[in-house]
Structure formats: structure tokens, C-alpha cells
Phi, psi and omega in degrees: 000148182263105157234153202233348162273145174030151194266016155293289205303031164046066206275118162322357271193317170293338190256348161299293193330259178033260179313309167338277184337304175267013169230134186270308204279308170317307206277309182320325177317263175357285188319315183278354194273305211299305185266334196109033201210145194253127174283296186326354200268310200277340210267310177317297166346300197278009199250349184285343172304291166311353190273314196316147166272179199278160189098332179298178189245131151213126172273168209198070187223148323310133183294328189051245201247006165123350190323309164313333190280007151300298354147313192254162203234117186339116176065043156319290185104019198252178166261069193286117179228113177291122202214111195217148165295332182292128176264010167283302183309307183301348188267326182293290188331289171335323200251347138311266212331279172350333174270319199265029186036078171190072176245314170310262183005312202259115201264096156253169192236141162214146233216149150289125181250022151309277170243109190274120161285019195252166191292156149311122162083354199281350180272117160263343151323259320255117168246127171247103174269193207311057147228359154331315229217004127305311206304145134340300188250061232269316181291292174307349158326271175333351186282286200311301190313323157316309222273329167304327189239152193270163182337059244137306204281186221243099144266120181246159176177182164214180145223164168291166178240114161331308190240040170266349173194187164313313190258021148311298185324263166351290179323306190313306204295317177289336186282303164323302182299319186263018162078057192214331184220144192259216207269029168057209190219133149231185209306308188291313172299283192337318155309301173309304180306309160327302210276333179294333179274345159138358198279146158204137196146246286358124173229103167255121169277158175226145184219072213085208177287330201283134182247137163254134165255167180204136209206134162249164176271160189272000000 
């Protein structure tokens, strides 16, 4: 069935991403056509993962349907806890890990990432890809995600930017109409919210609309 609201109901909209995602050529296509953005921007990204040595902590919120776990490599040795409200989204993750044989690695949870039930400082890790701007509370994310990970560690991720281009506007408008994105990021924020959370290197790449980060916590 074609649904297209909000992301408990498992939204067709999740499994385009996806599909994207996993076709480099197609999908890579799509992007430029559809958003302006280059998907090697995510993929490269998602490859800093596979760098951790065995023994690391990595959160993974929102997981969605598993995209980031390209990135992480069989018999790693790490601990990935994979983390979404949805448990439909935990399921799509699982049924990854599983393809890409790194399903021992991987915990899943589900979690507000609003209030994270995880410790202070418990990350060396933290990845948020395209859910900034899903969030309600887009900022106390960023709070949160802070407060998760430790001194030292790494936060990487990305979102749409409200105001990152002409096509921003449309994404915004449709995603608010079908329940799927709240009240999003702009440009001037996403720095600023970071640095509040406690991050400093700070690296935004723009891409389209799409801003990629890169952050160490102080």
C-alpha cells in the first residue's frame, strides 16, 4: 500500500530513501535531478564509520531503514546501537545488518532522540543522517546528541537546510503537509546549535539543500 504519512506507518517515502541510497547510479540520478545533491556527499560520509577501532560505542539516531550501516564492517568489533522511534524503521535496520553480515554488531533500540536513555559521554560515535529536519525539536536534539557523546568523540550527520536552496521550499512544504518533517534547519542554525551543544571543529559541507556535518564535542 502507498502511504505517504508519518513514520511509524512505515511511509513509502522511507523505502524510496532507502532504494536511493542503495543504487549509487539510480538513485545518485534521482538526487540530482529530484533534490540538486550529490549522494556520494552521504556515502563518503557513512565510510568514517568503518575507520573506528574495535571496542567503539556508536549511536546511529535516527537509524531508519539501516542506510549508515554501509559504512560499518563485518567483524569490526564495535558496538552500534542502532536507534529510532519507530520500530517498523528497527526492523528495516535488522533486515540490513543481516544482508550485510554485521547483524551481531548491531543493537537495536527505540528511542526518543528528544530524551536518549543512554549515559553521558556513552558515544564515541554519533550519527544523525537526513533527521534534523524530521525532528520536532530539532534543536534539543542537537542538545541531546551532545550530551551523548564523549569528549573527544565525533558527531557526523546530515539534514535538509529550510533555506538551503530553491528547492528547499517545496521538501519543507510537503514533508509538514504528510507529517514526515517538523520545523526544520536553517542555515545560520545548524552552526550555531552545535556549538551549544558542547561541539567544536565544526564542518558543514552543503550540498542542494542538503548540509552535511562534521563536529568533535569539546
Amino acid at each position: 500500500m502507498f502511504r505517504l504519512s508519518s513514520w511509524e506507518n512505515d511511509p513509502t517515502w522511507a523505502t524510496i530513501y532507502d532504494w536511493s541510497v542503495e543504487h549509487p547510479h539510480l538513485g545518485g540520478a534521482l538526487w540530482r535531478v529530484g533534490l540538486g545533491s550529490d549522494l556520494g556527499e552521504l556515502h563518503r560520509a557513512t565510510a568514517e564509520i568503518g575507520e573506528l577501532p574495535a571496542g567503539s560505542q556508536i549511536l546511529d539516531v535516527p537509524c531508519g531503514g539501516g542506510v549508515a550501516l554501509r559504512g560499518l564492517r563485518p567483524g569490526q568489533g564495535v558496538r552500534y546501537v542502532a536507534a529510532d522511534i519507530a520500530p517498523t524503521m528497527l526492523e528495516r535496520t535488522m533486515e540490513s545488518a543481516r544482508r550485510r553480515g554485521v547483524a551481531e554488531q548491531v543493537e537495536p533500540q527505540v528511542a526518543d532522540v528528544h530524551d536518549l536513555q543512554f549515559a553521558d559521554g556513552e558515544f564515541d560515535l554519533v550519527v544523525s543522517f537526513t533527521g534534523l529536519h524530521c525532528f520536532p525539536h530539532p534543536r534539543d536534539a542537537v542538545r541531546e546528541l551532545g550530551r551523548v557523546t564523549r569528549a573527544g568523540g565525533v558527531l557526523i550527520g546530515s539534514t535538509v537546510l529550510r533555506d538551503g536552496s530553491f528547492r528547499s521550499l517545496p521538501i519543507t512544504w510537503a514533508g509538514r503537509l504528510f507529517d514526515l518533517m517538523g520545523p526544520g534547519v536553517a542555515t545560520a542554525e545548524l552552526p550555531q546549535w552545535l556549538r551549544d551543544a558542547g561541539y567544536v571543529d565544526v564542518e558543514i559541507r552543503r550540498s542542494g539543500p542538503m548540509a552535511y556535518f562534521h563536529a568533535v564535542r569539546a
